[in-house]
C-alpha positions as CSV (number, residue, x, y, z in Angstrom):
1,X,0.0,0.0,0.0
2,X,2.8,2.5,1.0
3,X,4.3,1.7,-2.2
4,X,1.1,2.4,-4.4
5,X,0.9,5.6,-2.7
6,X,4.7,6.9,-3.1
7,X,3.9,6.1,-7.1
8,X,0.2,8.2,-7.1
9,X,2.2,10.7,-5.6
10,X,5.2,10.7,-8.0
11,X,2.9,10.8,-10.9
12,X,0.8,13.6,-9.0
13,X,3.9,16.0,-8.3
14,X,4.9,15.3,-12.2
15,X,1.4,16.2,-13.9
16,X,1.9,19.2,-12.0
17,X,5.3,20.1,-13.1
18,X,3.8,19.2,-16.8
19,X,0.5,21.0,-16.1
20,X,2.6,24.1,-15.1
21,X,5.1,23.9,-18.0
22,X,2.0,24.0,-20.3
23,X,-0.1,26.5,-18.5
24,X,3.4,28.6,-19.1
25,X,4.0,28.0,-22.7
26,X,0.3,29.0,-23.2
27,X,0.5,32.0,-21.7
28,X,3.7,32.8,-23.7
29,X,2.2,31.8,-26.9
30,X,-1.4,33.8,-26.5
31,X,0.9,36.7,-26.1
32,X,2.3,36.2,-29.1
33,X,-0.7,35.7,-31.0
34,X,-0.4,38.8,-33.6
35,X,-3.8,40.7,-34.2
36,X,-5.5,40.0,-37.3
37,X,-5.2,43.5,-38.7
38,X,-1.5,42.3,-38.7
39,X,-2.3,40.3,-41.3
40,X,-2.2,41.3,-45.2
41,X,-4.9,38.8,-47.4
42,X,-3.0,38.0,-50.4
43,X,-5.8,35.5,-52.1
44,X,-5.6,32.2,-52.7
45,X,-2.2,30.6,-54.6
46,X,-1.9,27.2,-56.5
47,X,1.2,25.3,-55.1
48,X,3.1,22.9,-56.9
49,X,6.0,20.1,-55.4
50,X,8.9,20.1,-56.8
51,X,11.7,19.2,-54.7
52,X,12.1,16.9,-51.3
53,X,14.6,17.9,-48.6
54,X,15.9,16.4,-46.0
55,X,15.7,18.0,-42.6
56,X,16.8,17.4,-38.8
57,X,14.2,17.3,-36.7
58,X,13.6,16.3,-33.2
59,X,13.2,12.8,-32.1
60,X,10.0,13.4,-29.7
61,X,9.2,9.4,-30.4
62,X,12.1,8.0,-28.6
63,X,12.5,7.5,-24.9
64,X,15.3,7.4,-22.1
65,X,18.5,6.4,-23.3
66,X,17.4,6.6,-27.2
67,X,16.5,10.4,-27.1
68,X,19.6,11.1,-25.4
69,X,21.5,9.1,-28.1
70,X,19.4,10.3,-30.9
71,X,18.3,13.8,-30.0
72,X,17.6,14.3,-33.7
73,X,16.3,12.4,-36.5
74,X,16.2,13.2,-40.0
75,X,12.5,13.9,-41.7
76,X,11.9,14.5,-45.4
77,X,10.0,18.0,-46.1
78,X,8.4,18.6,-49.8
79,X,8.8,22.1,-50.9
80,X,6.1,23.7,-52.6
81,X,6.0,26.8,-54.7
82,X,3.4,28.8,-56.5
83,X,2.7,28.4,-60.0
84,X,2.5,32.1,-60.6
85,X,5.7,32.9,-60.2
86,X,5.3,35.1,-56.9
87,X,8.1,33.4,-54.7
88,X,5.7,32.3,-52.5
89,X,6.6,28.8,-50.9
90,X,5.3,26.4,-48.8
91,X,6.3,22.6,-47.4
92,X,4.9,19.7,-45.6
93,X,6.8,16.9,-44.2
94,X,6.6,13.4,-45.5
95,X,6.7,10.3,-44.0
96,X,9.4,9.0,-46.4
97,X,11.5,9.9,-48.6
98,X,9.6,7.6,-51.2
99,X,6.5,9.2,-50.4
100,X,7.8,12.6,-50.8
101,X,9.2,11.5,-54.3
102,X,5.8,10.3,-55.3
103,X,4.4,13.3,-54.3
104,X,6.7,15.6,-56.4
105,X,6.6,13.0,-59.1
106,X,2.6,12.5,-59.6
107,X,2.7,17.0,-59.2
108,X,-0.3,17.4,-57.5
109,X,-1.3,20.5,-56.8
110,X,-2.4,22.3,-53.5
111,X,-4.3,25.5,-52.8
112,X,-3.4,27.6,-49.5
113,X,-4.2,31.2,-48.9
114,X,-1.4,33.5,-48.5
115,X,-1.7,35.8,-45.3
116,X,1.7,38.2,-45.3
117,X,2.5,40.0,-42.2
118,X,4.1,43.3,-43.8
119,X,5.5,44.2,-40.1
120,X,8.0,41.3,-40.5
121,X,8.2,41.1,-43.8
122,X,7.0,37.8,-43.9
123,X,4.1,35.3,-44.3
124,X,2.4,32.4,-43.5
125,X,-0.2,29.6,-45.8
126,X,-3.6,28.3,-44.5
127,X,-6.0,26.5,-45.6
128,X,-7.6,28.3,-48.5
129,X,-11.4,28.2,-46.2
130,X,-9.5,30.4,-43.4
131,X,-8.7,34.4,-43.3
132,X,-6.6,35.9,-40.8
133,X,-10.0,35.9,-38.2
134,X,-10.4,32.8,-38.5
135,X,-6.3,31.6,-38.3
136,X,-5.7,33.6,-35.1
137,X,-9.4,32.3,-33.6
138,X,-7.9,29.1,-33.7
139,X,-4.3,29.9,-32.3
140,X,-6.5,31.5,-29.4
141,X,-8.8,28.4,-28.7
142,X,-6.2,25.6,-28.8
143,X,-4.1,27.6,-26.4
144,X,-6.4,28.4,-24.4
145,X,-8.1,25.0,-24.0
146,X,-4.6,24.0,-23.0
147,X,-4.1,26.9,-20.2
148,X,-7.8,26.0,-18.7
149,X,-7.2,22.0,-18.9
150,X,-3.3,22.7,-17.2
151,X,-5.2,24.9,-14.3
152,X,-8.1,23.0,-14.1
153,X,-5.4,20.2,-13.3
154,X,-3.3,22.4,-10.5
155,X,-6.5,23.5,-8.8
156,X,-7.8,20.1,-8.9
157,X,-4.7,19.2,-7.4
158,X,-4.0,21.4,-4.3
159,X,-7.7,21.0,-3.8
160,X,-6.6,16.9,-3.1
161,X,-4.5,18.0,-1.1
162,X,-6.5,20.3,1.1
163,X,-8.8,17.7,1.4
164,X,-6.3,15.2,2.5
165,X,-4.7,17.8,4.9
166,X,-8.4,18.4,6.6
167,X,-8.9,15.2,6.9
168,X,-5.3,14.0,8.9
169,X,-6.2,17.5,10.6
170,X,-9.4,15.6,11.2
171,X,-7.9,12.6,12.4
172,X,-5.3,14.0,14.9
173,X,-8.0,15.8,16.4
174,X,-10.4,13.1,16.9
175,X,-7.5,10.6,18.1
176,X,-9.3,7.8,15.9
Protein backbone atom coordinates (compact mmCIF):
# COMPACT_ATOMS: atom_id res chain seq x y z
CA UNK A 1 0.00 0.00 0.00
CA UNK A 2 2.77 2.51 1.01
CA UNK A 3 4.30 1.68 -2.22
CA UNK A 4 1.11 2.41 -4.41
CA UNK A 5 0.86 5.57 -2.66
CA UNK A 6 4.72 6.91 -3.05
CA UNK A 7 3.87 6.11 -7.13
CA UNK A 8 0.16 8.17 -7.14
CA UNK A 9 2.21 10.72 -5.57
CA UNK A 10 5.24 10.65 -7.99
CA UNK A 11 2.92 10.77 -10.87
CA UNK A 12 0.76 13.64 -8.96
CA UNK A 13 3.90 15.98 -8.31
CA UNK A 14 4.91 15.29 -12.23
CA UNK A 15 1.41 16.20 -13.93
CA UNK A 16 1.85 19.23 -11.95
CA UNK A 17 5.28 20.12 -13.06
CA UNK A 18 3.76 19.19 -16.77
CA UNK A 19 0.52 20.96 -16.11
CA UNK A 20 2.59 24.13 -15.12
CA UNK A 21 5.09 23.87 -17.99
CA UNK A 22 2.00 24.05 -20.33
CA UNK A 23 -0.10 26.48 -18.50
CA UNK A 24 3.38 28.61 -19.08
CA UNK A 25 4.03 28.00 -22.71
CA UNK A 26 0.31 28.97 -23.21
CA UNK A 27 0.49 31.95 -21.66
CA UNK A 28 3.65 32.80 -23.72
CA UNK A 29 2.19 31.84 -26.93
CA UNK A 30 -1.36 33.78 -26.49
CA UNK A 31 0.93 36.71 -26.09
CA UNK A 32 2.28 36.23 -29.07
CA UNK A 33 -0.65 35.73 -31.01
CA UNK A 34 -0.39 38.77 -33.65
CA UNK A 35 -3.78 40.72 -34.22
CA UNK A 36 -5.55 40.01 -37.32
CA UNK A 37 -5.16 43.46 -38.67
CA UNK A 38 -1.53 42.29 -38.74
CA UNK A 39 -2.33 40.27 -41.30
CA UNK A 40 -2.24 41.26 -45.19
CA UNK A 41 -4.89 38.78 -47.42
CA UNK A 42 -2.97 38.05 -50.45
CA UNK A 43 -5.76 35.51 -52.12
CA UNK A 44 -5.62 32.18 -52.66
CA UNK A 45 -2.21 30.64 -54.56
CA UNK A 46 -1.91 27.17 -56.53
CA UNK A 47 1.21 25.33 -55.05
CA UNK A 48 3.06 22.91 -56.88
CA UNK A 49 5.98 20.14 -55.45
CA UNK A 50 8.92 20.12 -56.77
CA UNK A 51 11.65 19.19 -54.69
CA UNK A 52 12.09 16.92 -51.30
CA UNK A 53 14.58 17.91 -48.63
CA UNK A 54 15.91 16.43 -45.95
CA UNK A 55 15.73 18.03 -42.64
CA UNK A 56 16.76 17.37 -38.77
CA UNK A 57 14.17 17.32 -36.70
CA UNK A 58 13.55 16.34 -33.16
CA UNK A 59 13.19 12.82 -32.11
CA UNK A 60 10.02 13.36 -29.73
CA UNK A 61 9.20 9.42 -30.45
CA UNK A 62 12.06 7.97 -28.57
CA UNK A 63 12.49 7.53 -24.94
CA UNK A 64 15.30 7.36 -22.10
CA UNK A 65 18.45 6.40 -23.32
CA UNK A 66 17.36 6.61 -27.21
CA UNK A 67 16.51 10.36 -27.08
CA UNK A 68 19.64 11.11 -25.39
CA UNK A 69 21.51 9.08 -28.05
CA UNK A 70 19.37 10.27 -30.86
CA UNK A 71 18.33 13.80 -29.96
CA UNK A 72 17.64 14.29 -33.69
CA UNK A 73 16.26 12.42 -36.48
CA UNK A 74 16.16 13.21 -40.00
CA UNK A 75 12.46 13.93 -41.74
CA UNK A 76 11.88 14.52 -45.41
CA UNK A 77 9.99 17.99 -46.09
CA UNK A 78 8.38 18.56 -49.77
CA UNK A 79 8.76 22.10 -50.88
CA UNK A 80 6.11 23.68 -52.64
CA UNK A 81 5.98 26.81 -54.66
CA UNK A 82 3.43 28.85 -56.47
CA UNK A 83 2.70 28.36 -59.96
CA UNK A 84 2.47 32.11 -60.64
CA UNK A 85 5.71 32.90 -60.16
CA UNK A 86 5.33 35.08 -56.87
CA UNK A 87 8.11 33.45 -54.66
CA UNK A 88 5.67 32.35 -52.48
CA UNK A 89 6.60 28.83 -50.92
CA UNK A 90 5.28 26.44 -48.84
CA UNK A 91 6.32 22.62 -47.44
CA UNK A 92 4.91 19.66 -45.61
CA UNK A 93 6.84 16.85 -44.16
CA UNK A 94 6.59 13.44 -45.55
CA UNK A 95 6.72 10.30 -44.02
CA UNK A 96 9.43 9.00 -46.44
CA UNK A 97 11.45 9.87 -48.60
CA UNK A 98 9.60 7.59 -51.20
CA UNK A 99 6.45 9.16 -50.43
CA UNK A 100 7.82 12.61 -50.83
CA UNK A 101 9.16 11.50 -54.30
CA UNK A 102 5.80 10.30 -55.31
CA UNK A 103 4.43 13.28 -54.26
CA UNK A 104 6.70 15.60 -56.39
CA UNK A 105 6.56 13.02 -59.07
CA UNK A 106 2.65 12.46 -59.64
CA UNK A 107 2.68 16.96 -59.22
CA UNK A 108 -0.30 17.41 -57.54
CA UNK A 109 -1.32 20.48 -56.81
CA UNK A 110 -2.38 22.26 -53.48
CA UNK A 111 -4.26 25.50 -52.76
CA UNK A 112 -3.39 27.56 -49.51
CA UNK A 113 -4.23 31.23 -48.94
CA UNK A 114 -1.40 33.52 -48.47
CA UNK A 115 -1.68 35.82 -45.25
CA UNK A 116 1.67 38.23 -45.27
CA UNK A 117 2.54 40.03 -42.19
CA UNK A 118 4.08 43.30 -43.79
CA UNK A 119 5.51 44.23 -40.06
CA UNK A 120 8.03 41.33 -40.50
CA UNK A 121 8.16 41.15 -43.75
CA UNK A 122 7.05 37.80 -43.95
CA UNK A 123 4.13 35.34 -44.26
CA UNK A 124 2.38 32.36 -43.53
CA UNK A 125 -0.20 29.59 -45.84
CA UNK A 126 -3.57 28.32 -44.45
CA UNK A 127 -5.96 26.47 -45.58
CA UNK A 128 -7.60 28.33 -48.48
CA UNK A 129 -11.38 28.17 -46.19
CA UNK A 130 -9.49 30.39 -43.44
CA UNK A 131 -8.72 34.37 -43.26
CA UNK A 132 -6.57 35.94 -40.77
CA UNK A 133 -9.96 35.92 -38.22
CA UNK A 134 -10.36 32.76 -38.49
CA UNK A 135 -6.29 31.56 -38.27
CA UNK A 136 -5.71 33.59 -35.12
CA UNK A 137 -9.40 32.28 -33.62
CA UNK A 138 -7.93 29.15 -33.71
CA UNK A 139 -4.30 29.90 -32.28
CA UNK A 140 -6.48 31.54 -29.40
CA UNK A 141 -8.83 28.39 -28.65
CA UNK A 142 -6.17 25.64 -28.79
CA UNK A 143 -4.09 27.63 -26.41
CA UNK A 144 -6.45 28.42 -24.37
CA UNK A 145 -8.12 25.02 -24.01
CA UNK A 146 -4.55 24.00 -22.95
CA UNK A 147 -4.10 26.90 -20.24
CA UNK A 148 -7.80 25.97 -18.67
CA UNK A 149 -7.17 22.01 -18.89
CA UNK A 150 -3.30 22.72 -17.23
CA UNK A 151 -5.18 24.89 -14.31
CA UNK A 152 -8.09 23.02 -14.07
CA UNK A 153 -5.40 20.21 -13.35
CA UNK A 154 -3.33 22.40 -10.47
CA UNK A 155 -6.51 23.53 -8.84
CA UNK A 156 -7.81 20.12 -8.88
CA UNK A 157 -4.67 19.20 -7.37
CA UNK A 158 -4.02 21.38 -4.26
CA UNK A 159 -7.70 21.04 -3.82
CA UNK A 160 -6.58 16.89 -3.14
CA UNK A 161 -4.52 18.04 -1.12
CA UNK A 162 -6.50 20.31 1.06
CA UNK A 163 -8.80 17.71 1.37
CA UNK A 164 -6.33 15.24 2.52
CA UNK A 165 -4.75 17.83 4.92
CA UNK A 166 -8.44 18.44 6.63
CA UNK A 167 -8.91 15.19 6.90
CA UNK A 168 -5.30 14.04 8.85
CA UNK A 169 -6.25 17.47 10.57
CA UNK A 170 -9.41 15.65 11.20
CA UNK A 171 -7.89 12.59 12.44
CA UNK A 172 -5.31 14.04 14.92
CA UNK A 173 -7.97 15.82 16.43
CA UNK A 174 -10.41 13.14 16.87
CA UNK A 175 -7.47 10.63 18.06
CA UNK A 176 -9.31 7.80 15.85
Amino acid sequence: MAKLKSIVFAAGVMLLILAAAVGCRSVKYLVAILPTDSYEDKGVYTFSPYQVLPVQVQNTGASGRDRRMNPTKTAYMVCYRDIDGSGYQWSRQAITRELGLEIVDAGITVERRVLAIPSDRSYITVEPGQTAESYTAGLRQKYITALVLAGAYVLLYAAAWCVIWAGKRKFQRTGL
